[in-house]
C-alpha positions in Angstrom: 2.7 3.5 -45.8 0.4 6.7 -46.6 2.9 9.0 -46.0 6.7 9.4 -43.4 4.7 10.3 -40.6 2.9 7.4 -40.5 2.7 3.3 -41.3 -0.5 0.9 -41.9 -1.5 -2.0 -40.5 -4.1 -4.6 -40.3 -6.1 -6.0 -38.1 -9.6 -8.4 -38.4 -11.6 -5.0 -38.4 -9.5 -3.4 -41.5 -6.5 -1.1 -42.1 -5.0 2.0 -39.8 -2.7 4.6 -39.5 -0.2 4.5 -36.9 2.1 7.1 -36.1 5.6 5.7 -37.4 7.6 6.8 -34.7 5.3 4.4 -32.2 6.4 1.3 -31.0 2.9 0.2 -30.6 0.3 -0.8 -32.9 -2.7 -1.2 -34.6 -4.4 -2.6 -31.5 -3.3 -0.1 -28.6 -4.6 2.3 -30.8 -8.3 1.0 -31.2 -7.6 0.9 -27.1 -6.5 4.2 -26.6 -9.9 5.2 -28.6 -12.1 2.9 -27.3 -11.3 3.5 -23.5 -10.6 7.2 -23.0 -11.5 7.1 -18.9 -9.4 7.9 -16.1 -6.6 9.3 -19.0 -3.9 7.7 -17.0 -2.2 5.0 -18.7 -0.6 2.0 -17.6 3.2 3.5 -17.7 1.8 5.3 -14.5 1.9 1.8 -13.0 5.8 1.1 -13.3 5.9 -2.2 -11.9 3.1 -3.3 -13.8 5.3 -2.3 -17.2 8.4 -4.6 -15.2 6.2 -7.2 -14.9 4.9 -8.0 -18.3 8.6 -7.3 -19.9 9.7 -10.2 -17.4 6.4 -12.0 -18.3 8.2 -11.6 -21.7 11.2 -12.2 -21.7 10.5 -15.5 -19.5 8.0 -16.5 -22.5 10.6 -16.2 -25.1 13.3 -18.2 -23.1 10.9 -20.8 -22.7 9.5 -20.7 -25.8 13.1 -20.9 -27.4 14.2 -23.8 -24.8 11.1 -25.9 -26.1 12.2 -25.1 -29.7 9.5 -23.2 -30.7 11.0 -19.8 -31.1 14.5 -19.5 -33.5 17.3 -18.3 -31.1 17.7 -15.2 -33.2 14.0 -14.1 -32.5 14.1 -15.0 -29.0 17.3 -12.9 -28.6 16.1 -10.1 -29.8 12.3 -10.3 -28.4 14.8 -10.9 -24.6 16.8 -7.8 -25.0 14.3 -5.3 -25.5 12.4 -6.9 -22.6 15.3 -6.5 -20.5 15.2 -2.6 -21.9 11.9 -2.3 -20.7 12.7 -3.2 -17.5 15.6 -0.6 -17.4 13.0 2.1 -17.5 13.3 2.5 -21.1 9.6 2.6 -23.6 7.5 3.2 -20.8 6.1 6.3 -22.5 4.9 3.7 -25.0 2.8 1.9 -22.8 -0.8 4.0 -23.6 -3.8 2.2 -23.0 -6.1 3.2 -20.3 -5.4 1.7 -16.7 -9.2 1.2 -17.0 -10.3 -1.3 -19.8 -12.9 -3.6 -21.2 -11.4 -7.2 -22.3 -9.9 -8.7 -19.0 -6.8 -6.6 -19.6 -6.4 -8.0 -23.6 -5.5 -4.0 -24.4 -2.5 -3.7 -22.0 -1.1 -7.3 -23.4 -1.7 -6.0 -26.8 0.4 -2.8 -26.1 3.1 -5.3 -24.2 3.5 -7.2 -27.3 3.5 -4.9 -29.9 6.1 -2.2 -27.9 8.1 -5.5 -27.6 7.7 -6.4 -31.1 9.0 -3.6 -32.8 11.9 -2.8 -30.3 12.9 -6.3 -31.0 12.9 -5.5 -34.9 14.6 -2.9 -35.0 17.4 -4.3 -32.9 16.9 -7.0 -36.1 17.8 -4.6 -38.2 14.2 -4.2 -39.5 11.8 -0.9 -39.2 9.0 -0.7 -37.2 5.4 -2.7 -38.2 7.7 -5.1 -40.1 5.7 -8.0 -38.7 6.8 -10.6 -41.4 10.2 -11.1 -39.6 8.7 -10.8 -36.0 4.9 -10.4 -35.0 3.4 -9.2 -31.5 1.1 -12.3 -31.4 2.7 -14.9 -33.0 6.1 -14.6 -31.7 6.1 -12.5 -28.6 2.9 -13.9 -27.5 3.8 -17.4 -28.4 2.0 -19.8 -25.6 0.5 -17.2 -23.6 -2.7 -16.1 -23.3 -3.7 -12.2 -21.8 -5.5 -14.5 -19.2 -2.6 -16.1 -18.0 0.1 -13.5 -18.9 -1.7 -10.1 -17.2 -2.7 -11.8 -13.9 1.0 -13.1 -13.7 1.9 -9.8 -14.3 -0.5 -8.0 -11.7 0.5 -10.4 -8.8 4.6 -10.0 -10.1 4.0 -6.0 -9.6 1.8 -6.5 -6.1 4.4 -8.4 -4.9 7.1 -5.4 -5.7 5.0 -2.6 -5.3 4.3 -4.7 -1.0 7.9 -4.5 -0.8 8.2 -0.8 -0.6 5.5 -0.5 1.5 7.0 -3.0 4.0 9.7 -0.7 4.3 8.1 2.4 4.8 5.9 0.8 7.4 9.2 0.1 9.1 10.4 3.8 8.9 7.0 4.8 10.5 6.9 2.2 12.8 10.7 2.6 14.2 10.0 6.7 14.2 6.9 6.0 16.6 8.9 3.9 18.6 11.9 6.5 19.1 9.2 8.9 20.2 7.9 6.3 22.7 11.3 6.2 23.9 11.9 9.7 23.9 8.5 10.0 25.7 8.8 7.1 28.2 8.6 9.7 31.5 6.2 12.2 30.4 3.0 11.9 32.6 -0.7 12.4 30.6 -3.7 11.4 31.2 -4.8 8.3 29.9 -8.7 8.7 28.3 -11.7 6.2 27.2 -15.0 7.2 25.2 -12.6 10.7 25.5 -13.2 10.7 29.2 -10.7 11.2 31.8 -9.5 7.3 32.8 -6.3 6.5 34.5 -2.5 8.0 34.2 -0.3 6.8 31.3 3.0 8.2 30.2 2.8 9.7 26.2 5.8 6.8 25.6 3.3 4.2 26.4 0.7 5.9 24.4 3.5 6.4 21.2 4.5 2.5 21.5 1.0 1.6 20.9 1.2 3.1 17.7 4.7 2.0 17.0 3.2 -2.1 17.6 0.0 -1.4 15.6 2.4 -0.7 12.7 3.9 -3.6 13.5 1.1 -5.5 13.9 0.0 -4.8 9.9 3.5 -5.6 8.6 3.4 -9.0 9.8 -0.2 -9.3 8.3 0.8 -8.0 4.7 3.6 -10.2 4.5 1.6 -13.0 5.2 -1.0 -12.1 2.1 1.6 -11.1 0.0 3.1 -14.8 0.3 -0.6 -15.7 -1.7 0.6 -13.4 -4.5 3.5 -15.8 -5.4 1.0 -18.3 -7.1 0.8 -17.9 -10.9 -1.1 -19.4 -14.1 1.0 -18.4 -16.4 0.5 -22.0 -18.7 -3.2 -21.6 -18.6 -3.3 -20.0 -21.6 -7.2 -19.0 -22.1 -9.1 -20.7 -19.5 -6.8 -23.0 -17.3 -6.6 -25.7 -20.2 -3.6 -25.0 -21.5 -4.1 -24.8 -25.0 -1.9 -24.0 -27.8 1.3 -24.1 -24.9 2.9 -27.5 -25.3 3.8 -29.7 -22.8 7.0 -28.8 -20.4 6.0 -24.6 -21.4 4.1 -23.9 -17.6 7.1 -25.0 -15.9 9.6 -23.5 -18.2 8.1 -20.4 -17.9 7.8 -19.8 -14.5 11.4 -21.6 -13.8 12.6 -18.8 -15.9 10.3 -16.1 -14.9 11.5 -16.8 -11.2 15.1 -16.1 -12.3 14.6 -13.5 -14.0 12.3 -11.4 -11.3 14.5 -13.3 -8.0 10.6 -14.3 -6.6 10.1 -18.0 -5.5 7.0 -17.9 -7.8 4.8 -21.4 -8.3 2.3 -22.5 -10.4 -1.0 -23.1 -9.5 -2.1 -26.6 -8.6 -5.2 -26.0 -10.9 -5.1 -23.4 -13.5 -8.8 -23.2 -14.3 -9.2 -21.8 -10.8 -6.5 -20.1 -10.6 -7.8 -18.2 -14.4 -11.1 -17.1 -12.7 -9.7 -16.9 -8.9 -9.7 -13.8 -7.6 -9.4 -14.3 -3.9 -5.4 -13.5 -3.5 -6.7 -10.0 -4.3 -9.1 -9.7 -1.9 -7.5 -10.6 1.0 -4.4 -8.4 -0.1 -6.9 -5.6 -0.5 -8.4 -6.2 3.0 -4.7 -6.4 4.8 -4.6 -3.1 3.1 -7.9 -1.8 4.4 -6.6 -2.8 7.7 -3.5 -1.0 7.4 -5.7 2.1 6.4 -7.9 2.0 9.1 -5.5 1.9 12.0 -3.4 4.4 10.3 -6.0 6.8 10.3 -6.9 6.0 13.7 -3.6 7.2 14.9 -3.8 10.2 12.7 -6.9 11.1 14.5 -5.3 11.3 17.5 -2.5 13.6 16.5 -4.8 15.7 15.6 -6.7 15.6 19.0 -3.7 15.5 21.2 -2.4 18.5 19.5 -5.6 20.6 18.7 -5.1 24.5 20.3 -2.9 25.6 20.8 -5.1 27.5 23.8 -8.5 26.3 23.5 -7.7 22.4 22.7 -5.8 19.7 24.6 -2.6 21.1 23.6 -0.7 17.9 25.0 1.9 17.8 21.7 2.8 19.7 19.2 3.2 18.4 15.2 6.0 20.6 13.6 4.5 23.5 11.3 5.0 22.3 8.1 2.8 25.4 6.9 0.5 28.0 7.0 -2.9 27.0 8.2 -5.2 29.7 6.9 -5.7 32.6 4.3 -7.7 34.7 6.5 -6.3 34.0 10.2 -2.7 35.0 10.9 -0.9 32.4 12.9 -3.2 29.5 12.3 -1.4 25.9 11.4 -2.9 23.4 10.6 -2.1 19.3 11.4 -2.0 19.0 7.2 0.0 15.7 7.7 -2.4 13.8 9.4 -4.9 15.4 7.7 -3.5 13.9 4.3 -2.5 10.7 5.5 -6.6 10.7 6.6 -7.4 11.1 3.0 -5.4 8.3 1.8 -7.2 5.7 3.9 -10.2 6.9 3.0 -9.0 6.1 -0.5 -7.5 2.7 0.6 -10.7 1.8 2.1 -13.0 2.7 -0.9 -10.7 0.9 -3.6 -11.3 -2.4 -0.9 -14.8 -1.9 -2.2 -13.9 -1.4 -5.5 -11.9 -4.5 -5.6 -14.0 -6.5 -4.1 -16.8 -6.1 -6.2 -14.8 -6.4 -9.1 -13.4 -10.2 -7.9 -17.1 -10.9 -7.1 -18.2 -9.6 -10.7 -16.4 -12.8 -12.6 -17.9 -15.2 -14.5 -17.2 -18.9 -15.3 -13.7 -18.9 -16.8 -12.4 -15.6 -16.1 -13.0 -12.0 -14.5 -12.9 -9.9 -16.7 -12.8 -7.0 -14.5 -8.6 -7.3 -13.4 -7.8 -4.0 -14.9 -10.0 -2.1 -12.2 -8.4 -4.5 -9.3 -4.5 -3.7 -11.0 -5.8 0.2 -10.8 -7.3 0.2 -7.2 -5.0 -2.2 -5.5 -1.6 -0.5 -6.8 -3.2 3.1 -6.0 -3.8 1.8 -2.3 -0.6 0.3 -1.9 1.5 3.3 -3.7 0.0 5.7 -1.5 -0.2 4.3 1.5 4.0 3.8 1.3 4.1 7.5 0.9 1.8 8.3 3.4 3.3 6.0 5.9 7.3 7.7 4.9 5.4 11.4 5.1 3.6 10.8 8.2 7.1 9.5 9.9 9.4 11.9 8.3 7.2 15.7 7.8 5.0 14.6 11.5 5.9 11.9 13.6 9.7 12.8 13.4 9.4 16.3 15.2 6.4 15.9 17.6 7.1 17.6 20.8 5.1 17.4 24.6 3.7 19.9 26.0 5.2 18.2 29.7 3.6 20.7 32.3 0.2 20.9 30.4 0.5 16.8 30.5 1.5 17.0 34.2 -1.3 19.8 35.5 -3.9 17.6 33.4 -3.2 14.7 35.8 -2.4 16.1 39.5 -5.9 18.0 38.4 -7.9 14.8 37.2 -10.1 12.5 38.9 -9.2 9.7 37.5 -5.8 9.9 39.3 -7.6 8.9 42.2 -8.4 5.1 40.7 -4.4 4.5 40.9 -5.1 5.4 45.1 -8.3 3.1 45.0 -6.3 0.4 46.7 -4.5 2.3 49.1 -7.2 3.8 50.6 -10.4 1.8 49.7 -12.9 2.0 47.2 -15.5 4.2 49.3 -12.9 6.6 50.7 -11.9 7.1 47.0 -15.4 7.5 45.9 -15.6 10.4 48.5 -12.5 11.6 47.1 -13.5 12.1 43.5 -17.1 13.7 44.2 -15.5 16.2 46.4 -12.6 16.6 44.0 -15.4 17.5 40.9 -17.6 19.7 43.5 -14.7 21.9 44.3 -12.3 21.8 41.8 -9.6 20.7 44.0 -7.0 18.0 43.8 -6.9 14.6 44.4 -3.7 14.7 45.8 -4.9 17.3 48.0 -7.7 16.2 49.3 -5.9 13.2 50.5 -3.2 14.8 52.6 -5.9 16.9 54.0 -8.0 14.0 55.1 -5.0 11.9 56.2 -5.7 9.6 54.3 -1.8 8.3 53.5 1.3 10.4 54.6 3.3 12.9 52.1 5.9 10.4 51.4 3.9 7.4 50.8 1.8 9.6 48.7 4.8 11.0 46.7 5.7 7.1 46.2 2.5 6.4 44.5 2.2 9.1 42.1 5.6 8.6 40.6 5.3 8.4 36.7 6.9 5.1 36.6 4.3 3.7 39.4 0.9 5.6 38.2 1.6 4.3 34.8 2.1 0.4 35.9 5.8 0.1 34.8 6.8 0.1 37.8 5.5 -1.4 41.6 4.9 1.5 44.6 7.8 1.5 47.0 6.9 -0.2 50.3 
């Protein structure tokens, strides 16, 4: 020790100072100097910290089941991974999110904040690594090849869970609104042209099923997730874990995280494999893409309030400008635009990370952990904003909605077999010469009587819920 404030220890490079308060190390501290990038650690990916104490903790069972670890050890090394995964030491997890050395730093930091929690709960002070060390007890059969993908795919799996729900929340609030909105006439548009008559509850549930839609996709990939290596060790082989330690492991790592989790068939692909990544990461994409595509038309439906279409209104959330009173701004949209945008570049980032591996292992995991937990994070909280600060309080503007369709030309398409296709034709140019209705010009010209007329206009009837009266 040079001094209270701090102890030494050793590693193959020499002797260090650590601060004697920390319960990490000597080799989170060459990290935290060797990678100072994005200056967010890894505590800011919480289920990533859950995963690796459970990653753990399941070690140490195993490890004391095959009698390689004394019960005493194993005790101790278990209950300050279950701490860990109470929220407590997070603070102590430093490294980088971004790192060179396939993600050796953040199982560095995992060991040695489980190291010395577990000797001081031995009655021993921090650094004490003669009566329980980082690597040879805590990381005892494991590899940070084996241990961190387990871990990454462990915190996918619960970070997917959260977004499943708040898909649900936007998806059900889209739905109410297509309920709410099921007899309020609009026009219906393609290539942003007038087309035929809709109601806004049709155009709402389309929204409500594309949500639904991506929530059946990303629980399919996240079913990929479940496959582990933990077992491998270094490159798939196995070494240094004896024989019965792969399925010990994950047996107990499966009870201790409630996930049906298996091992892979063949652990040296599974070391270098990539792929469960990917297609997670494009389900994601997907999400973001069709997410945004609904958030651009919020934006266009409501755009005005005077010189827009003016067909909803989002619910002011805030002032719009510093320089023009009375401006607001669809902000909610506008962010949840930003976040797929974000989704859809960390796809690329992702992707050329799994492509960047080589032979045994990708070394390149910390950047697909960082990108694939940002997109997933975000997009829950984009999807519970957008439903709760937006969705949630949209109203119609009903007679704009209505004057835009007894005025459009395209209402005369839902006529078309009424009165023929060349009658209809008529109709519509002399509709766009003068400026006067459809429905007009077709009384005028006798063309069907008021009543039968009145029949085929309903809502329920121009928007193909419902068959015209005979």
């Amino acid at each position: 020790m040079t001094g209270a404030a701090h102890r030494s220890e050793h590693d193959l490079l020499g002797d260090r100072d650590v601060p004697a308060d920390a319960y990490w190390g000597i080799h989170t501290l060459r990290a935290t100097e060797n990678f100072p990038v994005t200056g967010t650690p890894i505590s800011a990916h919480p289920h990533l910290i859950d995963a690796l104490a459970a990653v753990k903790e399941a070690a140490a069972r195993a490890n004391e089941e095959l009698g390689l670890l004394e019960p005493r050890k194993a005790a101790a090394v278990v209950a300050a991974c279950r701490e860990i995964r109470d929220g407590k030491l997070h603070d102590q997890f430093v490294v980088d999110v971004i790192q060179g050395g396939a993600g050796t730093s953040t199982n560095m930091n995992a060991n040695e904040v489980v190291a010395n929690r577990a000797l001081e709960l031995l009655g021993h002070a921090k650094g004490e690594y003669a009566h329980l060390h980082p690597n040879e007890d805590v990381n005892l059969g494991q590899s940070t090849n084996d241990v961190y993908p387990t871990a990454v795919k462990i915190a996918t799996v619960f970070a997917v869970r959260g977004l499943l729900k708040a898909m649900a929340v936007l998806q059900d609030t889209f739905a109410a609104k297509a309920a709410e909105f099921r007899d309020v006439l609009k026009m219906g548009r393609t290539q942003l042209q007038d087309a035929v008559p809709m109601t806004l509850g049709q155009e709402f549930s389309a929204y409500a099923v594309m949500i639904e839609e991506d929530r059946g996709r990303l629980a399919e990939a996240v079913e990929l997730i479940h496959e582990i290596n933990l077992g491998a060790t270094a490159i798939g082989t196995g070494l240094n874990a004896p024989a019965g330690y792969a399925e010990s492991a994950r047996r107990h790592l499966s009870e201790i995280t409630g996930l049906p989790l298996v091992t892979a068939a063949n652990l040296v692909e599974a070391t270098q494999d990539c792929g469960a990544f990917v297609q997670m990461s494009g389900v994601l994409k997907r999400i973001a893409v069709k997410l945004s595509k609904s958030c651009n038309d919020l934006r266009l439906l409501s755009s005005g309030p005077r010189a827009g279409f003016g067909e909803i209104n989002l619910p002011p959330v805030q002032a719009g400008s510093s320089i023009m009173p009375g401006k607001v701004n669809p902000v909610i949209p506008e962010v949840v635009n930003q976040v797929a945008f974000e989704v859809i570049g960390n796809d690329v980032t992702i992707t050329m990370a799994a492509e960047a591996g080589q032979l045994q292992l990708n070394a390149f995991e910390p950047v697909i952990l960082h990108a694939l937990s940002q997109s997933i994070t975000h997009l829950r909280a984009a999807c519970l904003t957008l439903a709760e600060r937006c969705v949630a309080g949209i109203t119609a503007n009903t007679e704009v909605l209505r004057a835009a369709v007894e005025n459009s030309i395209g209402l005369v398409t839902a006529l078309n077999p009424y009165i023929g296709y060349t009658a209809a034709t008529d109709i519509a140019k002399e509709a766009l010469a003068t400026g006067r209705g459809v429905a007009e010009l077709v009384l005028e010209k006798g063309l069907l009587p008021a009543e039968r007329l009145e029949a085929l206009l309903r809502p329920e009837v121009v928007a193909g819920s419902a068959a015209p009266a005979t």
